[in-house]
C-alpha positions as CSV (number, residue, x, y, z in Angstrom):
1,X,0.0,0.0,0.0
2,X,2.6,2.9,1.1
3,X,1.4,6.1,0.4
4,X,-0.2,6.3,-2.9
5,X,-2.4,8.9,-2.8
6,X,-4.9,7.5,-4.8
7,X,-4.9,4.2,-2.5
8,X,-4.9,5.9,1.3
9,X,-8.5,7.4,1.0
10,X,-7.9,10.5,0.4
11,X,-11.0,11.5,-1.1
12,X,-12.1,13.8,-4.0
13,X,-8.5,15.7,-3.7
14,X,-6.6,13.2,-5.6
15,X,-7.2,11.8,-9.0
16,X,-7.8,8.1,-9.5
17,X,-6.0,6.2,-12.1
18,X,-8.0,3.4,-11.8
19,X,-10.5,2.4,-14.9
20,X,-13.5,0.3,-15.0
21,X,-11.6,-1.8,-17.1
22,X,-9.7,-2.7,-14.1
23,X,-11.8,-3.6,-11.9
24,X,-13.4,-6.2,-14.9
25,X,-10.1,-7.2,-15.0
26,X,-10.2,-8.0,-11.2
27,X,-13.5,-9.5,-11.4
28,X,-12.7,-11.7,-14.4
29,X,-9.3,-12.7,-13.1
30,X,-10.6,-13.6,-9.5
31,X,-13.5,-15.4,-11.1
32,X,-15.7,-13.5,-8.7
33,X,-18.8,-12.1,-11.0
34,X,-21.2,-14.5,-9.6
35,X,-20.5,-13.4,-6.1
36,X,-21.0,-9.8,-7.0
37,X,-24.5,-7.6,-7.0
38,X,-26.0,-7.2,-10.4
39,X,-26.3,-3.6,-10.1
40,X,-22.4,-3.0,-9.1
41,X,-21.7,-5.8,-12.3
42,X,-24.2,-3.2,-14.7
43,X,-22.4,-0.3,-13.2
44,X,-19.1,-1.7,-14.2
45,X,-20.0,-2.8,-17.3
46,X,-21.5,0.8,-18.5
47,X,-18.3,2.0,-17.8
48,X,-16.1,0.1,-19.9
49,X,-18.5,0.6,-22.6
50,X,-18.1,4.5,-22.0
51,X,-21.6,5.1,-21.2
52,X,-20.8,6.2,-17.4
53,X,-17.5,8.9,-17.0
54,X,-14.5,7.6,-15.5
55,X,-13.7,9.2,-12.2
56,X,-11.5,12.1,-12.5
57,X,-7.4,11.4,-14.0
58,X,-4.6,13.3,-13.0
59,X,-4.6,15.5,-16.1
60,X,-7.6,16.6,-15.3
61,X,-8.0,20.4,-14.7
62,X,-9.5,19.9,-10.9
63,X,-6.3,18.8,-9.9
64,X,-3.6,21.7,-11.0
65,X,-3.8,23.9,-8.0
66,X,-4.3,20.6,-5.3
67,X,-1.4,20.1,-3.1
68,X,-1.5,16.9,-0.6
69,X,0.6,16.2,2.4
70,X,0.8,13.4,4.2
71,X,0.8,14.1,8.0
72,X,0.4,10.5,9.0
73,X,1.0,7.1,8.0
74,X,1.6,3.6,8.8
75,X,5.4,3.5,9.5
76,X,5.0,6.3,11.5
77,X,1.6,4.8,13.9
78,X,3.5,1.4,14.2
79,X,7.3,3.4,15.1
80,X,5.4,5.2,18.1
81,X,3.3,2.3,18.7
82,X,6.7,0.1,19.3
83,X,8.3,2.9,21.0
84,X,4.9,2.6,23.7
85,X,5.4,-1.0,24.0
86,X,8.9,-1.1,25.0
87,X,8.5,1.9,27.2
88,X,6.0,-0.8,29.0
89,X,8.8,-3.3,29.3
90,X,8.0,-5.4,25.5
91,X,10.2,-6.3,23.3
92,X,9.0,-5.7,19.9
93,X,9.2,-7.1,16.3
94,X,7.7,-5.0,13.5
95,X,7.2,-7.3,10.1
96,X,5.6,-4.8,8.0
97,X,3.9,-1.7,7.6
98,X,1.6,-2.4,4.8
99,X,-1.6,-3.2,4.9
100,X,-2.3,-5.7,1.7
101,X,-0.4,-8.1,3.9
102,X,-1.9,-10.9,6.4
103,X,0.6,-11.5,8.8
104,X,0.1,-14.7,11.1
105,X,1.9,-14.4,14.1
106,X,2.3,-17.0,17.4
107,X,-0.3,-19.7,17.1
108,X,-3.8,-18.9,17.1
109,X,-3.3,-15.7,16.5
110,X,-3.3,-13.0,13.2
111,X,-1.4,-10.1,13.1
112,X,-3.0,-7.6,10.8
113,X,-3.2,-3.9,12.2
114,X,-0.7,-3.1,14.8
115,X,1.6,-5.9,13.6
116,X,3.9,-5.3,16.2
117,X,4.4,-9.1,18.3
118,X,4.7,-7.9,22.2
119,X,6.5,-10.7,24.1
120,X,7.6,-9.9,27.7
């Protein structure tokens, strides 16, 4: 994940460069269709056939006066988060900082948020 703008929600101040083509693509490689509502699979469909806009692209004209900082982020939440936990007598382990990633940590249990293992 990182910190693509167009990834971390940030909302109608960033253009998307994804297509409704992609997400067919997604659909049709995951074999997921079935699973899907018809009215999302109609909506995508009208879009690759150009009869609903794509969402706004980074050449587009909204965008030439937008400037976007990033004042927060992953690495950042789980650096101060580890810096808590050994202030609180834990040793830590950080194994990522992205978020497309299922992490399975001791048994019976999933690291997928903090992703910081706390062993005293």
């Amino acid at each position: 994940m990182g910190d693509d703008l167009d990834i971390i929600a940030s909302g109608l101040t960033v253009p998307d460069t994804g297509t409704f083509e992609d997400c067919k693509n997604i659909i049709d490689s995951y074999n997921i269709a079935l699973s899907l509502p018809k009215n999302v699979l109609n909506h995508i469909n009208k879009g690759c056939k150009g009869e609903i806009p794509e969402t706004p692209k980074p050449d587009d004209p909204y965008f030439k006066k937008v400037k976007n900082l990033i004042i927060g982020n992953n690495f950042n939440t789980l650096i101060a988060a580890r810096a808590k936990a050994e202030s609180l007598g834990y040793n830590t382990i950080i194994l990522s900082s992205l978020d497309d990633l299922i992490i399975t940590g001791p048994p019976n249990t999933n690291v997928m948020d903090l992703r910081i293992f706390l062993m005293k």
